[in-house]
RODO-2510 file (C-alpha; in nm, 4 decimals, decimal comma):
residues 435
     n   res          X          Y          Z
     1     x    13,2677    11,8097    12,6292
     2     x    13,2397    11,4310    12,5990
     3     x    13,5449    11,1745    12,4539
     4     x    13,3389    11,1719    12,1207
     5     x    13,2664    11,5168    12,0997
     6     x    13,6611    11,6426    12,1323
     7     x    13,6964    11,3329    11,8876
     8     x    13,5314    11,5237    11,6375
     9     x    13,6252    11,8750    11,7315
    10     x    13,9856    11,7454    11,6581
    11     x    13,9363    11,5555    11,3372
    12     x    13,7129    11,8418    11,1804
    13     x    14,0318    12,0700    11,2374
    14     x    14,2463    11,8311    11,1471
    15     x    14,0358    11,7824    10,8092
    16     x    13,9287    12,1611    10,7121
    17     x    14,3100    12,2890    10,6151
    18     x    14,3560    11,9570    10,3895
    19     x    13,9869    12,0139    10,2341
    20     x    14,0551    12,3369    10,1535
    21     x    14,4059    12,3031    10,0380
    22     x    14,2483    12,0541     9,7971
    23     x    13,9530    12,2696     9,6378
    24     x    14,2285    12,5154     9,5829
    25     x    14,4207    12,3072     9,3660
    26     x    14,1247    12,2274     9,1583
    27     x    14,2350    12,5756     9,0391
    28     x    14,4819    12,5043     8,7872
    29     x    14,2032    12,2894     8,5811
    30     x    13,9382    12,5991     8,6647
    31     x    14,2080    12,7996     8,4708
    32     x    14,2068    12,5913     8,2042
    33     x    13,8192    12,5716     8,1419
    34     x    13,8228    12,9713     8,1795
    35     x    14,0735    13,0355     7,9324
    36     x    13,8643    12,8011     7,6869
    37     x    13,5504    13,0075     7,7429
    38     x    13,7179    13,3887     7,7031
    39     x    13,8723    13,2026     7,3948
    40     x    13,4980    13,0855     7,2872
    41     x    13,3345    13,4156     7,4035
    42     x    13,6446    13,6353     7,1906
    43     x    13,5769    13,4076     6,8734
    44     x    13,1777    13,4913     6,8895
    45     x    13,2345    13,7863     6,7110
    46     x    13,3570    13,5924     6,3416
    47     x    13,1104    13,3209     6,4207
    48     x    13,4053    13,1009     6,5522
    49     x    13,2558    13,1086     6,8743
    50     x    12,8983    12,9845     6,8176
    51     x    12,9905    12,6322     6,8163
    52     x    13,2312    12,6594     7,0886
    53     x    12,9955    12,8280     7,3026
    54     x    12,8175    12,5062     7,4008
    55     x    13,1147    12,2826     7,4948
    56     x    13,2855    12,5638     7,6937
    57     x    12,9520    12,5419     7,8662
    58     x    12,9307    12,2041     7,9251
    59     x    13,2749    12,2242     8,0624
    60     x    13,2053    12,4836     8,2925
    61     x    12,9544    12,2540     8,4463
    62     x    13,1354    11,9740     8,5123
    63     x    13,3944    12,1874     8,6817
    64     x    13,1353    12,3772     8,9004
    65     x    12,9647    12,0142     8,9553
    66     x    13,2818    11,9098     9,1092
    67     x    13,3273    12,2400     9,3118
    68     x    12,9521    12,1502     9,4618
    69     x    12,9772    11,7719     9,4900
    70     x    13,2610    11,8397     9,6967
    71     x    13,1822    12,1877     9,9313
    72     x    12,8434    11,9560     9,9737
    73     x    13,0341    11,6781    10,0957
    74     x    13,3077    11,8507    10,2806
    75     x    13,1208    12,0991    10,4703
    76     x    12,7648    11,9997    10,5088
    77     x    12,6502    12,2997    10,2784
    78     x    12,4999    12,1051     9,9958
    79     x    12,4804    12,3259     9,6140
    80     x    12,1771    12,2298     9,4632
    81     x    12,1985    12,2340     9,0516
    82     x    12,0934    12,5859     8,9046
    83     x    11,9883    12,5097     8,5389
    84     x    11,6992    12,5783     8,3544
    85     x    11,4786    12,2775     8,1889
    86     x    11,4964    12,3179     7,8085
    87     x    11,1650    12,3350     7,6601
    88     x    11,0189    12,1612     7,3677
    89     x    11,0065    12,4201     7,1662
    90     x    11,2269    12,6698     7,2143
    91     x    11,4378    12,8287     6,9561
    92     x    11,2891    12,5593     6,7001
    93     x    11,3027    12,7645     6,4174
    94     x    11,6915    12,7674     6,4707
    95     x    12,0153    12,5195     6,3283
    96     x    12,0624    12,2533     6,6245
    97     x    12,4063    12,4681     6,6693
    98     x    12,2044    12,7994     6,6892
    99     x    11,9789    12,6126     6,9494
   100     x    12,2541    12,4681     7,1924
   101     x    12,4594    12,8151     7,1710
   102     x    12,1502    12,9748     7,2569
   103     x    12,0231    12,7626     7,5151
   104     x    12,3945    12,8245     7,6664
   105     x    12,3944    13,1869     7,6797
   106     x    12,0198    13,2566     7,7391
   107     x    12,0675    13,0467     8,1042
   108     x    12,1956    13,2922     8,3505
   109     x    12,3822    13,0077     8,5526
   110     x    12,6378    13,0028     8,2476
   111     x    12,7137    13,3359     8,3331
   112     x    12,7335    13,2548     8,7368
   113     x    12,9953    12,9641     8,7108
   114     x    13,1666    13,1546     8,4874
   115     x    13,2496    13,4534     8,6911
   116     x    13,3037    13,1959     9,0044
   117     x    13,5534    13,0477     8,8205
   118     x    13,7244    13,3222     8,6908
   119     x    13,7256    13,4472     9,0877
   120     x    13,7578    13,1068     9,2277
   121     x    14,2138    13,0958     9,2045
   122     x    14,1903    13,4228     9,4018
   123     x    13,9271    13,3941     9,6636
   124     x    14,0274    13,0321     9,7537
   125     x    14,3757    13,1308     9,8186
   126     x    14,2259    13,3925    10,0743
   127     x    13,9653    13,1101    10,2620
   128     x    13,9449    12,7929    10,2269
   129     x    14,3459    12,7414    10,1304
   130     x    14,4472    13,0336    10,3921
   131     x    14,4702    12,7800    10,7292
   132     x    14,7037    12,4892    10,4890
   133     x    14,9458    12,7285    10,3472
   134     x    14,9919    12,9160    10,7187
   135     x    15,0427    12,5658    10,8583
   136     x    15,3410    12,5254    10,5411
   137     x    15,4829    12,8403    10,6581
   138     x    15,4957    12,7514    11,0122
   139     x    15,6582    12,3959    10,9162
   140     x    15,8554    12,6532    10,7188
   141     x    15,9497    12,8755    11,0665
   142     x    16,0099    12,5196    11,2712
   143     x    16,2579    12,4481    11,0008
   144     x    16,4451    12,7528    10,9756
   145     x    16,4602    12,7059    11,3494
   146     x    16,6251    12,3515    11,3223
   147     x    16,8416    12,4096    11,0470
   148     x    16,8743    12,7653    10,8716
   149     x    17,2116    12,8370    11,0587
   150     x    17,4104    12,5494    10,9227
   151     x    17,2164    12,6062    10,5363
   152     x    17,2641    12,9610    10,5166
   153     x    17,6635    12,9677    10,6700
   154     x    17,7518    12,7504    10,4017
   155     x    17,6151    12,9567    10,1289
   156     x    17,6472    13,3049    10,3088
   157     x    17,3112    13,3877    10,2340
   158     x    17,0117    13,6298    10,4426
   159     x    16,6556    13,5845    10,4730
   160     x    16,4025    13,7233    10,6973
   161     x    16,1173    13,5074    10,8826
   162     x    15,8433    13,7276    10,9665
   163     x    16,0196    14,0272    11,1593
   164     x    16,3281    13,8035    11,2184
   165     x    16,5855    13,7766    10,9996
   166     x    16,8036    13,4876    10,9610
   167     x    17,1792    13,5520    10,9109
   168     x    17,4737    13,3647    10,9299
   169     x    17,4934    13,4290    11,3206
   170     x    17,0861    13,3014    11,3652
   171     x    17,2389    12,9526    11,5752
   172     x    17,4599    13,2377    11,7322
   173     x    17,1394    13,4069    11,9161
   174     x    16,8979    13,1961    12,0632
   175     x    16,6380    13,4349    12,0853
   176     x    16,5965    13,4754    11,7180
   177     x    16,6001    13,0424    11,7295
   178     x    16,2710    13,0271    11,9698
   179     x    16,1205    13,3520    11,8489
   180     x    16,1150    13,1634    11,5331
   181     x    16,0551    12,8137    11,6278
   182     x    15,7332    12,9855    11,8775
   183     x    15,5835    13,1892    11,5921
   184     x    15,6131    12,8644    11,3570
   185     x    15,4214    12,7057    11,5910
   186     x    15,1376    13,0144    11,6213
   187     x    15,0603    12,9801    11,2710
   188     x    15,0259    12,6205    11,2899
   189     x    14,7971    12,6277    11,5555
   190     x    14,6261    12,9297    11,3816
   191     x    14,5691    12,7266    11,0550
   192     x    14,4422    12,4310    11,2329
   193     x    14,1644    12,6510    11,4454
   194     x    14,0698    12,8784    11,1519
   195     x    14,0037    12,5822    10,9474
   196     x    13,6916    12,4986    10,9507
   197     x    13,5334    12,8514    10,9589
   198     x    13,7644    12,9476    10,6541
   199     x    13,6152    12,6581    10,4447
   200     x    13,2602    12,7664    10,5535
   201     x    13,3459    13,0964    10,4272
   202     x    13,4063    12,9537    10,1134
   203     x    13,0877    12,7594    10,0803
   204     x    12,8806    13,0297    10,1491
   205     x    13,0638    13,1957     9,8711
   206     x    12,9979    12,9473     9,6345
   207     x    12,6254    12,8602     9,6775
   208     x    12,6269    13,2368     9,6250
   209     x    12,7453    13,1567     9,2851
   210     x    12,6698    12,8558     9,1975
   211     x    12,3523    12,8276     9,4025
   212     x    11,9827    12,8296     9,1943
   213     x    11,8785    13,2028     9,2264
   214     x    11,5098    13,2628     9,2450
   215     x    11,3576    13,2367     8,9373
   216     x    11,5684    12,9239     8,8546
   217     x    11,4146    12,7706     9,1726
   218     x    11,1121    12,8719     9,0028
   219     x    11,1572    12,7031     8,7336
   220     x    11,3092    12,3620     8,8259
   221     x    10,9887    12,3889     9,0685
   222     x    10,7765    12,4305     8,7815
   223     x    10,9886    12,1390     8,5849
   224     x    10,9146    11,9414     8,8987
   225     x    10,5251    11,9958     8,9358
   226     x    10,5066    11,9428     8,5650
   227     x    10,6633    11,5654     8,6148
   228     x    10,5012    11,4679     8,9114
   229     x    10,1782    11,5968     8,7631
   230     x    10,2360    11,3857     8,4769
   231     x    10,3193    11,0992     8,6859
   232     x     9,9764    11,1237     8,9082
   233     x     9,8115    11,0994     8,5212
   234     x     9,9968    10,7715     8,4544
   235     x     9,9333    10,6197     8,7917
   236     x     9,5707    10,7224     8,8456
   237     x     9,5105    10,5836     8,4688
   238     x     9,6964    10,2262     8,5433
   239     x     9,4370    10,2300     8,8693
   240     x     9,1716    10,3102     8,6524
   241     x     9,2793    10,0324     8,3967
   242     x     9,3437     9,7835     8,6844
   243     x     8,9899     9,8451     8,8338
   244     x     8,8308     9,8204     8,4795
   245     x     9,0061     9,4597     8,4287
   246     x     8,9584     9,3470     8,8005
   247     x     8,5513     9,4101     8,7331
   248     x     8,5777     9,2721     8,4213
   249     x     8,6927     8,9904     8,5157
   250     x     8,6259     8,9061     8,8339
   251     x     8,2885     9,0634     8,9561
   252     x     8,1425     9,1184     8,6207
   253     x     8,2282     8,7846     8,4942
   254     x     8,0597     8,6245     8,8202
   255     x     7,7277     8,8796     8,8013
   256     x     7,6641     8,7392     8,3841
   257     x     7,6975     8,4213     8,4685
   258     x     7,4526     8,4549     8,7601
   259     x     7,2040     8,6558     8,5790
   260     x     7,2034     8,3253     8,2856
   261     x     7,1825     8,0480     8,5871
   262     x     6,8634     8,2652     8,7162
   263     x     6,7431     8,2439     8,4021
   264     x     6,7998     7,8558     8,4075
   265     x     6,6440     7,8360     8,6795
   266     x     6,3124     8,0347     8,5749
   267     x     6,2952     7,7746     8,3790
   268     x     6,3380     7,4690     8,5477
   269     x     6,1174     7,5564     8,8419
   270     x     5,7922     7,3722     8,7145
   271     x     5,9950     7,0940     8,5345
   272     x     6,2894     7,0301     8,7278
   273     x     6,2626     7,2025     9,1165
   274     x     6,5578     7,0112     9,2027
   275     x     6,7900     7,0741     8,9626
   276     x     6,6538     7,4335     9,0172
   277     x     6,7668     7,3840     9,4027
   278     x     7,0873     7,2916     9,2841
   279     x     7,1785     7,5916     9,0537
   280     x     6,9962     7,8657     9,3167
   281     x     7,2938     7,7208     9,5462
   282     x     7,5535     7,7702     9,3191
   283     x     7,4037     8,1097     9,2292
   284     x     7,4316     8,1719     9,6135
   285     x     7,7508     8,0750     9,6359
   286     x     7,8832     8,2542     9,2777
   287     x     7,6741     8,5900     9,5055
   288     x     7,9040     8,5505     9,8108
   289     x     8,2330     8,5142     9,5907
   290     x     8,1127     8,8737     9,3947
   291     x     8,0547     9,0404     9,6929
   292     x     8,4410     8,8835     9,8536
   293     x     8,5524     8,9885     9,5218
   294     x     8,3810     9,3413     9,5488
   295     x     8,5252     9,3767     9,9035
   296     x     8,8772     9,3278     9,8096
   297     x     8,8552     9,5421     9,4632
   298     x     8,7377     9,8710     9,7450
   299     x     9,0046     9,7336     9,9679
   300     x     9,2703     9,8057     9,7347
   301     x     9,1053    10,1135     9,6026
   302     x     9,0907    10,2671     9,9765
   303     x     9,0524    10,0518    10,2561
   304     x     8,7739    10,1095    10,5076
   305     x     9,0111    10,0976    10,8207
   306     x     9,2494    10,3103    10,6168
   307     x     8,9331    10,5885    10,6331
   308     x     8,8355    10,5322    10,9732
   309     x     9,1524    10,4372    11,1759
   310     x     9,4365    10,6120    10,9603
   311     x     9,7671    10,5050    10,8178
   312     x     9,9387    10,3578    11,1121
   313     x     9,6174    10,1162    11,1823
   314     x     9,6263    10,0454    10,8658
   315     x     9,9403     9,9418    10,8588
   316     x     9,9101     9,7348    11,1793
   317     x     9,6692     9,5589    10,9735
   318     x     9,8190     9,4976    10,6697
   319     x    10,0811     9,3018    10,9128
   320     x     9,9165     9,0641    11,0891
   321     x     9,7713     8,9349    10,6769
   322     x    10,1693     8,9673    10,5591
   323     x    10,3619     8,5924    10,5265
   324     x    10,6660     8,7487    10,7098
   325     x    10,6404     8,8601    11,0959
   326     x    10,6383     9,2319    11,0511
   327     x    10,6958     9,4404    11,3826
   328     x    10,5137     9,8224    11,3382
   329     x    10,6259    10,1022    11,5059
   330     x    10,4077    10,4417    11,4814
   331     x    10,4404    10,7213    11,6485
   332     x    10,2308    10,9977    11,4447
   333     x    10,0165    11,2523    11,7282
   334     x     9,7797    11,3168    11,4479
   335     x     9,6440    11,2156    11,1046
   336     x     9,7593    11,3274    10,7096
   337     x     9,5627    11,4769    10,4720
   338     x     9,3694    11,1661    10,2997
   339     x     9,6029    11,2009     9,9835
   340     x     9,8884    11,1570    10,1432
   341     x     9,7770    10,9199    10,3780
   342     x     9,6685    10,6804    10,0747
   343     x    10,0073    10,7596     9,8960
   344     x    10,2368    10,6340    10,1759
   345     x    10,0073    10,3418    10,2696
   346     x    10,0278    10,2215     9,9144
   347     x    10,3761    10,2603     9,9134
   348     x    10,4286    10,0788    10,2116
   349     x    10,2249     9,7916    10,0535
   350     x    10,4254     9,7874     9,8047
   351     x    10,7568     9,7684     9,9431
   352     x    10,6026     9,4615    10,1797
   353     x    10,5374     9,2863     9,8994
   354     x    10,8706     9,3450     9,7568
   355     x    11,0108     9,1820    10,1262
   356     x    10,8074     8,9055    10,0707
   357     x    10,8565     8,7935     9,7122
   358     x    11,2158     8,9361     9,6119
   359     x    11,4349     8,9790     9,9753
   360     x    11,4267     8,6387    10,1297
   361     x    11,3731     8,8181    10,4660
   362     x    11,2859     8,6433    10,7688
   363     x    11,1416     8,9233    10,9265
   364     x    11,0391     9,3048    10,8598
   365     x    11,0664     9,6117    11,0310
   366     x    10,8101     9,9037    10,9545
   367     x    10,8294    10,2804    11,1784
   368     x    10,6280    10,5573    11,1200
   369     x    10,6990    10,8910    11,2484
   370     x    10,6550    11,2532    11,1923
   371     x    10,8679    11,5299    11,2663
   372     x    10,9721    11,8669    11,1000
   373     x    10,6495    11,8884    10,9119
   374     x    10,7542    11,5450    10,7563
   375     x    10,6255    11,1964    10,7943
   376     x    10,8616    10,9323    10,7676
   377     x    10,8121    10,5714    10,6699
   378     x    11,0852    10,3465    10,7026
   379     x    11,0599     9,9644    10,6140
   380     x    11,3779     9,7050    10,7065
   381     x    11,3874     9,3850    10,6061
   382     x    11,6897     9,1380    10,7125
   383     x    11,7013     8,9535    10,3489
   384     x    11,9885     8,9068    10,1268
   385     x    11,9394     9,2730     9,9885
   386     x    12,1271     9,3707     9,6567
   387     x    11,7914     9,6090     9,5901
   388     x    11,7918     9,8716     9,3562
   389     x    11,5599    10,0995     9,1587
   390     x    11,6502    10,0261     8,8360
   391     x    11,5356     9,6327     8,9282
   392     x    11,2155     9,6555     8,8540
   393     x    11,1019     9,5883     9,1937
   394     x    10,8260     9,8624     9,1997
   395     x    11,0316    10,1054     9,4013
   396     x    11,0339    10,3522     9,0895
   397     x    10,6606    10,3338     9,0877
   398     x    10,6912    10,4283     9,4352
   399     x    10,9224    10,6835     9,4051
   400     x    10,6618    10,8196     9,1617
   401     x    10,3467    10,8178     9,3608
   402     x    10,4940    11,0142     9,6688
   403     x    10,6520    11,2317     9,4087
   404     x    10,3055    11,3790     9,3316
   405     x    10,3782    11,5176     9,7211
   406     x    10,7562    11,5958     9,7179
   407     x    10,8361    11,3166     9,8738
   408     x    11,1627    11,1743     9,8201
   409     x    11,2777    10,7738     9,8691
   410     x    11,5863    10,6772     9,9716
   411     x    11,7171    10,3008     9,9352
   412     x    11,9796    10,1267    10,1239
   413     x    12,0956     9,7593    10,0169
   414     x    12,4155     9,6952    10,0135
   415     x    12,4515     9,3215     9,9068
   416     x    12,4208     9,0739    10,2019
   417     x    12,1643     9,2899    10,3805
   418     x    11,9688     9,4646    10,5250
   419     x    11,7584     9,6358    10,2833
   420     x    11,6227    10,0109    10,4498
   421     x    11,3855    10,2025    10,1972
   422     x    11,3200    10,4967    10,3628
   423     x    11,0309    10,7724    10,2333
   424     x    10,9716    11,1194    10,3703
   425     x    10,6804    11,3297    10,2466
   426     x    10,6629    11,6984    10,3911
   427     x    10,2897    11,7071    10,5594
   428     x    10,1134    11,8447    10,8236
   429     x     9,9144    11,6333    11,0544
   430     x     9,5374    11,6914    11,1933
   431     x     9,4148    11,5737    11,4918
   432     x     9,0740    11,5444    11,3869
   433     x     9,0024    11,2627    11,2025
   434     x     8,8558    11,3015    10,8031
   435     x     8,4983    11,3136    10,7212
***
């Protein structure tokens, strides 16, 4: 075992009794939020209850919220949210207090935090709380070992330490001083080594809980497809509309205007052949810009070497034409389905051109790899940072397009620098490359 790995092994045991000793105290506030639901769920019964239904609810959820942020962050076993989307629709023929008591009761994960925390006082005080309070009672032991012979003379009391009991004649017999002092020590050592498996116990109980069950994963899934679906609308209809206005105004525009100079120069050929000269040339050269023009509209629909030489070419590309020095790192055996592929070199595009106009980078990082069944794109720019995705920046459009894929985005920019957007979409890769 390295320096760094005892390091940790230390601090994680060091860091499990105090953890748990802490989610147990969030107890006394669980046993306040239960005792305002029984009273809501008693009080249903007169109608009382109806309208206290929903808050209790909401309460419940912010408790169990801070139960998951926490195991999440404490023990690396992270609670994902179990509650059903509320449809348009549903209940609508109801009072809005009818429809939020009903919405409360109908979701099954109401039910769930509430019997975790009415459970929750006891079961914590047998895991994740078990290793702090035996580490109190062997303080407790070490104590009674240092001083319970002077304390308990002077008020001619008797009290018993495990199998030991401690008299007024305890200094009198050492043995009963180290037995006591060595088993205060034992359940110190015991608390500190059980820690972390104790507080894993108590994880696993709660994502039992407070964990999605199946058919809420099926419907948050369904929620999700249902967004992302409508989010591949909007985006392939602002393409659409971009396309339409680039022809219109670029190609088309150029194509009308040569179609009227041919016609000028119909004209002009027997009267004026060379002023005709003249305006075939600039009908030539008006040709050559609608073609550039065509070239760059396909390019940013799907570039050629995108289709023949795959992302990470692609990228390479895009580079060398970027204002900033951009250094490309892939390492991808194989190829993404075309979707995908276009998705994430789009959103790499886009997040160069957010270096470039909004970071005041000097240089850019891109690396591309793929492992786990996911492909990874991560760009780094060493600009003043202070990014975010409410800045309008075009991450959220990003964050939308490889949402169509469940893919996820992840921003880092503290203020200063550097700025790491990182994107993972779950894909396979072929070797073959696509027809």
């Amino acid at each position: 075992m390295t320096r760094e790995d005892r390091r940790t092994w230390l601090d994680t045991r060091a860091r499990a009794p105090w953890h748990g000793f802490r989610l147990w105290l969030l107890s006394f506030p669980t046993m306040i939020v239960v005792t305002w639901m029984n009273t809501a769920v008693s009080l249903i019964s007169i109608g009382v209850g109806i309208p206290m239904i929903p808050s209790a609810a909401k309460l419940q959820r912010r408790m169990t919220n801070v139960y998951r942020d926490r195991i999440g962050a404490w023990t690396g076993r992270p609670i994902e949210r179990p509650y059903l989307p509320h449809t348009k629709g549903s209940f609508a023929t109801m009072t809005r207090a009818q429809r939020c008591f009903m919405r409360a009761v109908s979701d099954p994960a109401t039910w769930r935090d509430y019997s975790f925390l009415m459970c929750e006082p006891i079961v914590a005080v047998f895991t994740c709380a078990l290793p702090f309070l035996l580490i109190v009672y062997g303080v407790w032991g070490w104590m009674l070992s240092l001083w319970a012979g002077s304390v308990l003379g002077d008020i001619g009391a008797q009290d018993w330490y495990v199998m030991i009991p401690i008299s007024q004649d305890y200094t009198q017999q050492p043995e009963r001083v180290v037995g006591t002092a060595v088993l205060g020590t034992l359940f110190i050592a015991v608390g500190f080594l059980i820690g972390p498996a104790m507080l894993d116990y108590h994880a696993r109980w709660a994502r039992w809980l407070l964990g999605p069950t199946e058919k809420a994963k099926l419907a948050l899934r369904v929620q999700h497809l249902t967004e992302t679906r409508h989010d591949a609308v909007d985006v392939s209809a602002a393409e659409l509309r971009r396309i339409e206005r680039d022809l219109h105004d670029g190609a088309q525009a150029r194509l009308v205007a040569m179609g009227m100079s041919l016609g000028a120069i119909e004209h002009l050929l027997d009267k004026d052949p060379e002023k005709a000269r003249l305006l075939l040339a600039e009908t030539r050269a008006s040709s050559a810009k609608a073609l550039a023009e065509l070239r760059d509209l396909v390019r940013g629909i799907h570039p050629p070497v995108l289709a023949d030489r795959g992302v990470g070419d692609a990228v390479k590309a895009l580079a060398l034409d970027h204002p900033l020095p951009v250094e490309v790192t892939v390492e991808l055996p194989g190829r993404p389905e075309a979707p995908v592929e276009s998705a994430v070199y789009f959103a790499i595009c886009e997040m160069l051109t957010n270096a470039a106009k909004h970071s005041g980078a000097r240089r850019v990082w891109v690396e591309l790899t793929h492992n786990d069944g996911t492909l990874r794109a991560t760009v780094t720019d060493d600009g003043q940072g202070g990014a975010s995705l409410e800045a309008g920046t075009g991450l959220r459009g990003v964050e939308r397009r490889i949402g169509t894929f469940d893919g996820v985005l992840a921003l880092s920019s503290p203020p200063g620098g550097p700025t790491i957007v990182t994107l993972e979409v779950p894909c396979d890769l072929r070797t073959t490359s696509h027809p």
